[in-house]
C-alpha positions as CSV (number, residue, x, y, z in Angstrom):
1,X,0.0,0.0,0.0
2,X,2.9,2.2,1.1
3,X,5.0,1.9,-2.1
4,X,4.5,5.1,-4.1
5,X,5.2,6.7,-0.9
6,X,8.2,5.5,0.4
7,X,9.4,5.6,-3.6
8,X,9.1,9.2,-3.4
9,X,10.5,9.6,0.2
10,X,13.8,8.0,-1.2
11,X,14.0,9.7,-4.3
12,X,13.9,12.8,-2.9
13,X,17.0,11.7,-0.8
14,X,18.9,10.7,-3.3
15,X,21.0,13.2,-5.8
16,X,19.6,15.1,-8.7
17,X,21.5,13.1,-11.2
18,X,20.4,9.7,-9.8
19,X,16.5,10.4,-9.2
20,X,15.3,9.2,-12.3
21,X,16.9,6.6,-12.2
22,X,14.9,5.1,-9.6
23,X,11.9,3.3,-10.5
24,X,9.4,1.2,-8.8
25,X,7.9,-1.4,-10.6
26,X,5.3,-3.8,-8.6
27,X,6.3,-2.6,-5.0
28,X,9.9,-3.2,-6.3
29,X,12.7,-0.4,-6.0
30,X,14.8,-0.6,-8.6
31,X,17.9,1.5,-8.8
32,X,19.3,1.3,-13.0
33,X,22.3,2.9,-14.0
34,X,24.0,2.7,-17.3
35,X,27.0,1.0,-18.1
36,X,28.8,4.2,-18.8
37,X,27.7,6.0,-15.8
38,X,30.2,7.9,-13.9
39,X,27.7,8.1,-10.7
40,X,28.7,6.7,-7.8
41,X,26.8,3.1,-7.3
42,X,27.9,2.6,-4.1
43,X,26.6,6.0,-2.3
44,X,23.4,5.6,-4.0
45,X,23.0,2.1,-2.5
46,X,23.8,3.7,0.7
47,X,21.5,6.4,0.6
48,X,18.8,3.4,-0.6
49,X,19.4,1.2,2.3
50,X,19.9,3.6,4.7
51,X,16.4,5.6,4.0
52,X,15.0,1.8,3.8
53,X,16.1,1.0,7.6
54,X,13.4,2.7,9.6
55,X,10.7,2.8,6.9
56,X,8.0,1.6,9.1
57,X,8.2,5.3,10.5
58,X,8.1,7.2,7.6
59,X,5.3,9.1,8.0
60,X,2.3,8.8,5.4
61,X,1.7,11.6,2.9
62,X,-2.1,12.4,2.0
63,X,-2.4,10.4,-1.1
64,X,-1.3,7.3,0.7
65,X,-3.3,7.7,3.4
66,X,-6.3,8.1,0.4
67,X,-5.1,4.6,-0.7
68,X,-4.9,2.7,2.3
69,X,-8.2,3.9,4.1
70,X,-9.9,4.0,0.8
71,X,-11.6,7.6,1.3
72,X,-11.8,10.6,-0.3
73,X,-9.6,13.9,-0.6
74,X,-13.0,15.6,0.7
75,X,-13.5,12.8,3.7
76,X,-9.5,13.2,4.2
77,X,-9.9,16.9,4.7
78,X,-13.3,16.7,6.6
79,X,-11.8,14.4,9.1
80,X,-8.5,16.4,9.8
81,X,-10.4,19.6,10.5
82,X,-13.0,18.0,13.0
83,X,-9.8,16.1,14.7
84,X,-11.0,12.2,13.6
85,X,-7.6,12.0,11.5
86,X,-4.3,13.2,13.6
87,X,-1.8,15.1,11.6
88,X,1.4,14.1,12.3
89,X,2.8,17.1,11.3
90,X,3.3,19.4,7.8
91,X,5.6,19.0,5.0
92,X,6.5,21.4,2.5
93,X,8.3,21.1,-1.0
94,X,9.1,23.2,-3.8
95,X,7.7,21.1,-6.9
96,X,9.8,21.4,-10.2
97,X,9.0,23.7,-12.3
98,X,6.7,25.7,-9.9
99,X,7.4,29.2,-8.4
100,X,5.3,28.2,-5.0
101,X,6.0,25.8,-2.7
102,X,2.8,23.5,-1.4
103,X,2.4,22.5,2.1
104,X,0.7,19.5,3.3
105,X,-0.6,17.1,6.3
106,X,1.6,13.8,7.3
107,X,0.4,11.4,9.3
108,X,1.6,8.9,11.8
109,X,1.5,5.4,10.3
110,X,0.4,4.0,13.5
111,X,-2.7,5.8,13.4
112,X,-3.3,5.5,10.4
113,X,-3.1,1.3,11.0
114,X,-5.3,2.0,13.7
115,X,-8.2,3.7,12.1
116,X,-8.0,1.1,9.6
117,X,-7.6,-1.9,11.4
118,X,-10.4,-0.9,13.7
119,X,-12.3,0.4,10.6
120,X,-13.4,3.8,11.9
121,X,-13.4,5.2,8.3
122,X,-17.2,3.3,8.2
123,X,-18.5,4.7,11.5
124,X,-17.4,7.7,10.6
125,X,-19.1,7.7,7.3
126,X,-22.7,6.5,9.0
127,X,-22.2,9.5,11.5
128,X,-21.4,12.0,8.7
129,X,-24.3,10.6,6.7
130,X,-26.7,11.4,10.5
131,X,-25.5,14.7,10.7
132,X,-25.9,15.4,6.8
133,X,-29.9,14.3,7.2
134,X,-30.2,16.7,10.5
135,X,-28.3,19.3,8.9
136,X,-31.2,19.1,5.8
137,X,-34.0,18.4,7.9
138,X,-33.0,21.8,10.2
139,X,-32.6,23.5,6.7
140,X,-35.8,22.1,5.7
141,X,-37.5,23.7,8.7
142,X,-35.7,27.1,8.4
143,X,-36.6,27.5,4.9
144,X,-40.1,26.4,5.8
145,X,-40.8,29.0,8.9
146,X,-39.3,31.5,6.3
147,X,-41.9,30.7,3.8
148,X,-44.7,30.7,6.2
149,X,-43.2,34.5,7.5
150,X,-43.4,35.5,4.1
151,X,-47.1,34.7,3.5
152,X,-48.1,36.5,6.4
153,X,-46.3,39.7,5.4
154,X,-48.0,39.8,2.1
155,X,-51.2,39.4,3.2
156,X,-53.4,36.2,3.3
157,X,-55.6,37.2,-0.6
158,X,-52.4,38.1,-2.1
159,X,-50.6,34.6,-1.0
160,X,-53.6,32.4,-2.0
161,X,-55.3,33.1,-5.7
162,X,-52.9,35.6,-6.9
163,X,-55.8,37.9,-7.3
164,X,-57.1,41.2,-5.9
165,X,-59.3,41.3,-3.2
166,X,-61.8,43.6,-5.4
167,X,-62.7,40.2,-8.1
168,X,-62.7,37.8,-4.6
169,X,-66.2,37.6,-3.1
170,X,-67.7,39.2,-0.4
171,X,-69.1,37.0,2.5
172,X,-70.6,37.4,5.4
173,X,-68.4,36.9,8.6
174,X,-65.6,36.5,6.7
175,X,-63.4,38.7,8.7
176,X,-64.4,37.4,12.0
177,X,-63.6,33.8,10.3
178,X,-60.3,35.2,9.0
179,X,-59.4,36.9,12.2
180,X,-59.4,34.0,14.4
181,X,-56.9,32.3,12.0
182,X,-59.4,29.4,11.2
183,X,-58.4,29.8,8.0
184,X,-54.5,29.4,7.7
């Protein structure tokens, strides 16, 4: 699950002139130089081996933790901000070719085990879907009270046919009937 991520954790460890040379092929590192090469293969198979030693720390990057947990950018954001995912931290690089460096969330891969293992990514999803319903059904209500304000502001002939009161019938008791709100 982890092997894009640690691929570009190393590569960006090793020197300019050797990072396209690594490649990962089927969770496989592979490290290909050319015959001809004057790099040095030995201090690139140090710098491999020695990034590789306490890999199980290396903290997970956003798009792993997308991966593993199988959720959403959206979810992944939703969850930081309200605390449910537990940012180990930030990380900034500079991208190639881009004038602005980009900042991002790392995460502890212990927690991240965690919330998978005990698969919190569902319960969270069921109480996101709750409070989604109650959110609409509150919206529901506001809108509703609104609408019912608005009727009684225009008037109660106005609200009902469209029409003017002078083509509407005239009844007796009407008014006393319409005063007592038997009507509404």
């Amino acid at each position: 699950m982890r092997a894009r991520g640690i691929f570009l954790e190393i590569r960006a460890r090793l020197p300019a002139q050797l990072r396209k040379l690594l490649h990962i092929e089927s969770r496989v590192l592979t490290l290909r130089l050319p015959e001809d090469s004057d790099a040095d293969v030995e201090a690139a198979a140090a710098i491999v081996s020695k990034a590789m030693r306490n890999i199980e720390d290396l903290p997970v990057i956003p798009r792993e933790v997308e991966d593993i947990l199988t959720i959403s950018s959206g979810e992944r954001h939703r969850w930081l901000k309200d605390g449910r995912l537990q940012s180990a931290g930030t990380r900034t690089v500079k991208l190639r070719g881009r004038a602005r460096k980009i900042t991002f969330h790392v995460f502890d891969p212990r927690h991240i085990e965690d919330v998978h293992d005990r698969d919190l990514v569902a319960i969270w999803r069921e109480e996101d879907a709750v409070s989604a319903a109650e959110a609409r059904r509150r919206a529901a209500a506001k809108a509703a009270i609104k609408r019912a304000q608005k009727r009684v502001r225009e008037g109660p002939h106005s609200a009902r046919h469209g029409r003017d009161e002078s083509s509407e019938p005239k009844l007796r008791g009407w008014e006393d009937f319409e005063s007592d709100g038997l009507l509404r």
